[in-house]
C-alpha positions as CSV (number, residue, x, y, z in Angstrom):
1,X,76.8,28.3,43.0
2,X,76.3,24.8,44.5
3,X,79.5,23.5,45.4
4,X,80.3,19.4,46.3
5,X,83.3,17.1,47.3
6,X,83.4,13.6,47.8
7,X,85.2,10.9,48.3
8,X,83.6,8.3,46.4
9,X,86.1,5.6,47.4
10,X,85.6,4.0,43.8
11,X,83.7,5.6,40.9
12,X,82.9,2.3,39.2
13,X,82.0,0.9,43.0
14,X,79.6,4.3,43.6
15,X,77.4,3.9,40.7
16,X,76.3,0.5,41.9
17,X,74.8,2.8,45.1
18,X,72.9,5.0,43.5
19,X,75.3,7.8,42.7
20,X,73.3,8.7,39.6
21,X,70.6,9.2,41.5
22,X,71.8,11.4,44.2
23,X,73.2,13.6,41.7
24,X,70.3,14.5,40.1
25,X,68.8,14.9,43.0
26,X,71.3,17.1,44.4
27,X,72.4,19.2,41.2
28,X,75.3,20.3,42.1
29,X,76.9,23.1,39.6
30,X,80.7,22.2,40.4
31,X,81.6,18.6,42.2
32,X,84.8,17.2,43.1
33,X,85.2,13.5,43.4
34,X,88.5,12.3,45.0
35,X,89.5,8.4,44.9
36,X,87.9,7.3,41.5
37,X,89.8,4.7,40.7
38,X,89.4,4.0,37.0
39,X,90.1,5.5,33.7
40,X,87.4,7.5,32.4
41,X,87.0,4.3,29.4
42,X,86.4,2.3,32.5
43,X,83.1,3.9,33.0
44,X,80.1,2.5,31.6
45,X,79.5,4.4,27.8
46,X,76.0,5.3,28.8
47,X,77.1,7.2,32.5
48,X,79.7,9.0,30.5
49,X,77.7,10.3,27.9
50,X,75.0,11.3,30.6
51,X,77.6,13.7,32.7
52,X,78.8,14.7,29.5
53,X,75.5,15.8,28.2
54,X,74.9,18.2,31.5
55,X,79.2,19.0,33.1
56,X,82.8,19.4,31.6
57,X,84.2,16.9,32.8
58,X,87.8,17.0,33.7
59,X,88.6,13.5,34.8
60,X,92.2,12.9,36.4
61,X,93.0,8.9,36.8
62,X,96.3,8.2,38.8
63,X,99.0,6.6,36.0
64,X,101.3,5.6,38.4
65,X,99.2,2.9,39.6
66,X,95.9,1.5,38.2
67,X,92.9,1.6,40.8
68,X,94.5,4.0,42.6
69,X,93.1,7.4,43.8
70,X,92.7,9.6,41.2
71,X,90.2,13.0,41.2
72,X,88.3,14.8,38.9
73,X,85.7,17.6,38.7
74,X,82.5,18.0,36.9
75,X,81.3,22.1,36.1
76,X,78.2,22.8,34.5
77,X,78.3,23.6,31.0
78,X,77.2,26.7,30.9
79,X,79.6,27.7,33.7
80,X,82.3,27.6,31.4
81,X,85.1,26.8,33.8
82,X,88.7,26.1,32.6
83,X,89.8,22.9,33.8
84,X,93.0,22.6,34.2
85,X,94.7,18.4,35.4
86,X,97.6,18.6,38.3
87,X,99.4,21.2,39.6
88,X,102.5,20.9,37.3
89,X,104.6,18.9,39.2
90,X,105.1,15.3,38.7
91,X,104.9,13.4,41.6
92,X,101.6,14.3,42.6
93,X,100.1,14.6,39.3
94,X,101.0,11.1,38.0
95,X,98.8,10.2,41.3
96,X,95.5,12.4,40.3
97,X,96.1,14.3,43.1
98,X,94.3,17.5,42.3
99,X,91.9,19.2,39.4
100,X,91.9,22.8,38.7
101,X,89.4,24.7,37.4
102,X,89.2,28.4,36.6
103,X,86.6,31.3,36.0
104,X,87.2,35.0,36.0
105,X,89.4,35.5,39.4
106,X,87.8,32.4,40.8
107,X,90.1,29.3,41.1
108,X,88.5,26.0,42.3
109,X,90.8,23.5,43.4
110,X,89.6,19.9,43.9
111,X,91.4,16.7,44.8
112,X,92.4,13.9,47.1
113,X,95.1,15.0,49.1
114,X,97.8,12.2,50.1
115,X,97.7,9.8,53.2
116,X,100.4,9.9,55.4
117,X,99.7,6.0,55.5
118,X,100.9,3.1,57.6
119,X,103.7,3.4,59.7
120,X,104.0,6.9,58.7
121,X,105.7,6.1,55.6
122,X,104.3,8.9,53.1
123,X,104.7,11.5,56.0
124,X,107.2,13.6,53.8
125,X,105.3,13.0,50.5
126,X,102.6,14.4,52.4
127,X,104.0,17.6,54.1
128,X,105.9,18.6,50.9
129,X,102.2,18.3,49.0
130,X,101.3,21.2,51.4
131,X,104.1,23.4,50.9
132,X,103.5,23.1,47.8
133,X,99.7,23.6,47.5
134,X,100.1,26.7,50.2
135,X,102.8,28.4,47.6
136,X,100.2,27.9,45.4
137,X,97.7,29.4,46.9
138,X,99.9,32.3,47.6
139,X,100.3,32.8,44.4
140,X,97.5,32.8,43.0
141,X,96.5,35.4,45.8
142,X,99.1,37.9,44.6
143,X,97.3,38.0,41.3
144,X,93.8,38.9,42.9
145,X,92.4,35.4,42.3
146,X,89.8,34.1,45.0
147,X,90.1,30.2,46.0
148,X,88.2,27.4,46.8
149,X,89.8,24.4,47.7
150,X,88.3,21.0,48.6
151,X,88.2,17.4,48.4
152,X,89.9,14.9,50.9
153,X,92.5,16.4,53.0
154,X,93.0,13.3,54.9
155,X,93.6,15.6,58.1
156,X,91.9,16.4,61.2
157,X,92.6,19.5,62.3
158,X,91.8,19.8,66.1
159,X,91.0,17.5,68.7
160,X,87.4,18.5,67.9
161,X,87.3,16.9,64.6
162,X,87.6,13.4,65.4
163,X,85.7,11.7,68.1
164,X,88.9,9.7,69.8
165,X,91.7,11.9,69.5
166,X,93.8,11.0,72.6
167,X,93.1,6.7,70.8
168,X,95.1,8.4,67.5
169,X,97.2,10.9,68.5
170,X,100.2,10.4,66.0
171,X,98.0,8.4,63.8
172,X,98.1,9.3,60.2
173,X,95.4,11.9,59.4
174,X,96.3,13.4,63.2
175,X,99.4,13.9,63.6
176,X,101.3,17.0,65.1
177,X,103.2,17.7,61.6
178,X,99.7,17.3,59.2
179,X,97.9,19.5,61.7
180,X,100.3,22.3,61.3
181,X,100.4,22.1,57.9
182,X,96.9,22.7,57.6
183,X,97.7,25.9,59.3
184,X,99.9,26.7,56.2
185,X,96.5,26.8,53.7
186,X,95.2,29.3,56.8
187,X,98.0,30.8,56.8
188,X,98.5,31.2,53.1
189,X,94.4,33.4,53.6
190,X,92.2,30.5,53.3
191,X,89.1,29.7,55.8
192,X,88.1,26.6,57.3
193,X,84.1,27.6,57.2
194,X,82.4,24.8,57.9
195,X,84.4,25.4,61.6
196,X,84.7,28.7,61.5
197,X,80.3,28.9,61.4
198,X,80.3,26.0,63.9
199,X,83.1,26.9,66.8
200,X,82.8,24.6,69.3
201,X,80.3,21.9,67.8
202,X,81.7,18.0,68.0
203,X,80.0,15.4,65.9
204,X,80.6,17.1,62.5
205,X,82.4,13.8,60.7
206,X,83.1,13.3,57.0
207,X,84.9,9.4,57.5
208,X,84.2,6.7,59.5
209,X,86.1,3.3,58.9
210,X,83.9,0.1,58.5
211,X,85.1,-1.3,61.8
212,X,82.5,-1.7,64.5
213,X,79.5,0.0,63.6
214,X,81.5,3.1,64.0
215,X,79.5,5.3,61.5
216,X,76.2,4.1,63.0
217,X,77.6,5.2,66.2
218,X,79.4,8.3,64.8
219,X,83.1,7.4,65.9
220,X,84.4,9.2,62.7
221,X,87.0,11.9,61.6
222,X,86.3,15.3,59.7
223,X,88.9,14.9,57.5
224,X,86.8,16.6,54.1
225,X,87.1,19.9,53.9
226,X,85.9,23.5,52.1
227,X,88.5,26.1,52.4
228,X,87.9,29.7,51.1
229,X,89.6,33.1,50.1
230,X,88.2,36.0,52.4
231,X,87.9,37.5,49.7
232,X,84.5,34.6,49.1
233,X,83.7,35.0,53.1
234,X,80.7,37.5,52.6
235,X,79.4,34.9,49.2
236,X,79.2,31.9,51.2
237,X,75.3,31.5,51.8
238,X,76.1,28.0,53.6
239,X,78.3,25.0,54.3
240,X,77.5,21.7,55.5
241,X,78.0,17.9,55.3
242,X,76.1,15.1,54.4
243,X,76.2,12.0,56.7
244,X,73.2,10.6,55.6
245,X,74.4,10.1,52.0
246,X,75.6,6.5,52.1
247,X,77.4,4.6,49.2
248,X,81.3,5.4,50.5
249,X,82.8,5.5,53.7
250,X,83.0,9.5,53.1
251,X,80.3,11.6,52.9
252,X,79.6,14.4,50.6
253,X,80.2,17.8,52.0
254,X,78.4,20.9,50.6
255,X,79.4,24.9,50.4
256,X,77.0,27.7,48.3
257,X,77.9,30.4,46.9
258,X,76.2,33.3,45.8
């Protein structure tokens, strides 16, 4: 099973840059999109019906603020996955934070995870979303279910995964209270792969901002992630991103199943 996540930084913007295209191309059975912006009637008629002819799509538009973030995920039909919008609790869902979507004891969790943002001001909203994704998580552990979770986690976890960390230590997306509350999905028996298959190896970036040629140069942050149950460690055939994929200032990142 061919899984994506990407940060599209506007669904509406995307299509103009040949989304269509690379989706066909890259035929993915299960994609996350985080940052969609737009209401699914926003979409052009003729896009939606052609996802709809090939995925369920399960698409999760923030209400509490038009253009703004918002997620969904697209399954192949014949996967039959349960999709399920939000996590049940109101502040996040009302945002689009997360999508998801169920088969057998296999849960797949997709979404845009919040930004601590300027000045630190949605610091708290942030580290409560964690908690609260890492009970989750838990839970659905005791019940024998095996996770995958991805999308934007708008974190870096080590000094590794950005190229300038001493420039933005304390910066949103590095500071020391996100990082150790990416060690409560670890610590709640998920796996960062993509590291954990690459120890050591600087350069691996999902983000750069537009400023001064810094993607060209690759002054970016790994701040996309695939996170998986151990239970799924011995079915992952491979993990990767996509740097070369252009149309966001995100790239796509990739994991396989067997």
């Amino acid at each position: 099973m061919r899984c994506f996540s990407w940060n599209v930084n506007g669904f509406r913007a995307v299509l103009k840059q040949g989304f269509m295209e690379w989706l066909e191309k890259t035929d993915p059975d299960v994609l996350s999109l985080q940052e969609i912006r737009a209401d699914w009637e926003q979409v052009d008629l003729g896009v939606r019906r052609e996802l709809e002819a090939v995925f369920d799509v399960a698409w999760f538009p923030a209400v509490s603020k038009k253009g703004y973030a918002g997620s969904a995920t697209l399954s192949k039909r014949e996967l039959k996955f349960v999709h399920t919008k939000g996590l049940g609790i109101e502040d996040y869902d009302r945002e689009g934070r997360v999508v998801v979507s169920t088969k057998g004891d296999l849960v797949f969790v997709g979404g845009y995870f919040p930004n601590a943002s300027a000045g630190l001001m949605r610091l708290d909203y942030k580290r409560k979303f964690a908690r609260d994704l890492a009970d989750f998580t838990k839970r659905q552990h005791k019940t024998g279910k095996k996770l995958v979770i991805t999308g934007d986690m708008n974190v870096a976890p080590e000094e590794i995964d950005l190229a300038r960390p001493k420039d933005n230590r304390m910066n949103p997306g590095f500071t020391d209270e996100e990082r150790e509350d990416f060690k409560l999905y670890l610590a709640a028996g998920l796996h960062d792969v993509l590291r954990e298959r690459n120890p050591g190896v600087a350069g691996l970036y999902t983000w750069w901002t537009a400023r001064g040629g810094a993607r060209e140069k690759n002054v970016g942050w790994r701040i996309d992630h695939f996170l998986v149950s151990k239970g799924l460690l011995d079915q992952v055939k491979s993990v990767g991103i996509h740097p070369e994929v252009m149309g966001s200032d995100h790239c796509p990142i990739r994991l396989e199943l067997a």
